[in-house]
N, C-alpha and C positions, 0 to 999 in steps of 0.2 A: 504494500500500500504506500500510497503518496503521501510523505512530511505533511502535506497539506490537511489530508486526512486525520490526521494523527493530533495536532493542534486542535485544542480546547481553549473556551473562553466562556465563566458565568455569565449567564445575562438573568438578572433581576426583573422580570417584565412587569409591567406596571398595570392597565387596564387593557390593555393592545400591545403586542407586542408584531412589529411589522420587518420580515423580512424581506426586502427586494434585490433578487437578479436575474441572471439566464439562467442559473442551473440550479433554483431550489427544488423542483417538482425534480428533478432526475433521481435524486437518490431515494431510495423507499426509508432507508434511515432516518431522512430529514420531513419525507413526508410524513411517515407515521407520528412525529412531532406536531405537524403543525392540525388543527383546529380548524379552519378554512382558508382557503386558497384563490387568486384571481390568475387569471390567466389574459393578461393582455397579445390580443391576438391583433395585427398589425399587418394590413397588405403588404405583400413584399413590396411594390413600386411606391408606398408610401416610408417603407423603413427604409429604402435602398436612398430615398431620397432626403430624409433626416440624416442617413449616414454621412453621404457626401457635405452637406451643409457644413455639419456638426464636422468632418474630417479636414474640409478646406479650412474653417476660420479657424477650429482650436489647436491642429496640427500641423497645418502649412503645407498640404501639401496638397498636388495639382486632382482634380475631378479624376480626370480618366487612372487616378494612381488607385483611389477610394473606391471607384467602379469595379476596378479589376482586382481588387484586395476582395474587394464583395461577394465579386462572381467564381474568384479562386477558393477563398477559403470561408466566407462568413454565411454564404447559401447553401455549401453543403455542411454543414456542420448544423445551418438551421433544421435542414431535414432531416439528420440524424440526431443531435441532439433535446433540441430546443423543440419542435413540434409536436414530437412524441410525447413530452410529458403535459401537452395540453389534457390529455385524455384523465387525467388525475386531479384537475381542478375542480371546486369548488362550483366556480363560477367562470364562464368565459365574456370576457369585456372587449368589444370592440371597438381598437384604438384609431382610429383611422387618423386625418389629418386635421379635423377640427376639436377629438376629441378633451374635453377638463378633464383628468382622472381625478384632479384636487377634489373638483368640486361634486364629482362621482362615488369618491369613495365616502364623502361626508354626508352626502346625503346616504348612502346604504345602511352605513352604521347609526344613522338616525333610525332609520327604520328596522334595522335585523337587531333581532338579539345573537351573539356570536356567542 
């Protein structure tokens, strides 16, 4: 197993406790921890184009570098990793290009008891 794996860290959760990234749902370890789950599901020509955005202005580096990084390593990796563990969510939320998740998830937890 990976160092990564192996590292532990307490977390004292308070009324919510919110995990967010790409690989929470992958591991059945971490799922069987958590309580409920969102699953933001994101067109790929909507993510491909957040990517670049977000890769031009905070990385510096040119469109067509971000595109081909995308379609080399970040689309197959989506299908193998990342999509798969949609099917263990909770809930599936879709993010498109107008989506508030701010203002999404505060109204949910107004209404749901978790």
């Amino acid at each position: 197993a990976s160092d990564v794996y192996k590292r532990q860290t307490e977390i004292i959760p308070e009324e919510y406790l919110v995990i967010e990234g790409l690989h929470v749902l992958f591991l059945s370890k971490i799922r069987e921890l958590v309580s409920f789950s969102f699953f933001m599901d994101s067109p790929l020509e909507v993510a491909v184009c957040r990517r670049c955005i977000r890769d031009v202005h905070e990385y510096d580096v040119t469109a067509e570098y971000s595109l081909n990084q995308f379609l080399k390593f970040v689309r197959p990796s989506y299908f193998e990793y990342i999509l798969p563990a949609k099917k263990h969510s909770d809930l599936v939320v879709e993010n498109n290009f107008h989506t508030r998740i701010d203002l999404f998830i505060n109204d949910f937890l107004q209404k749901n008891q978790l």
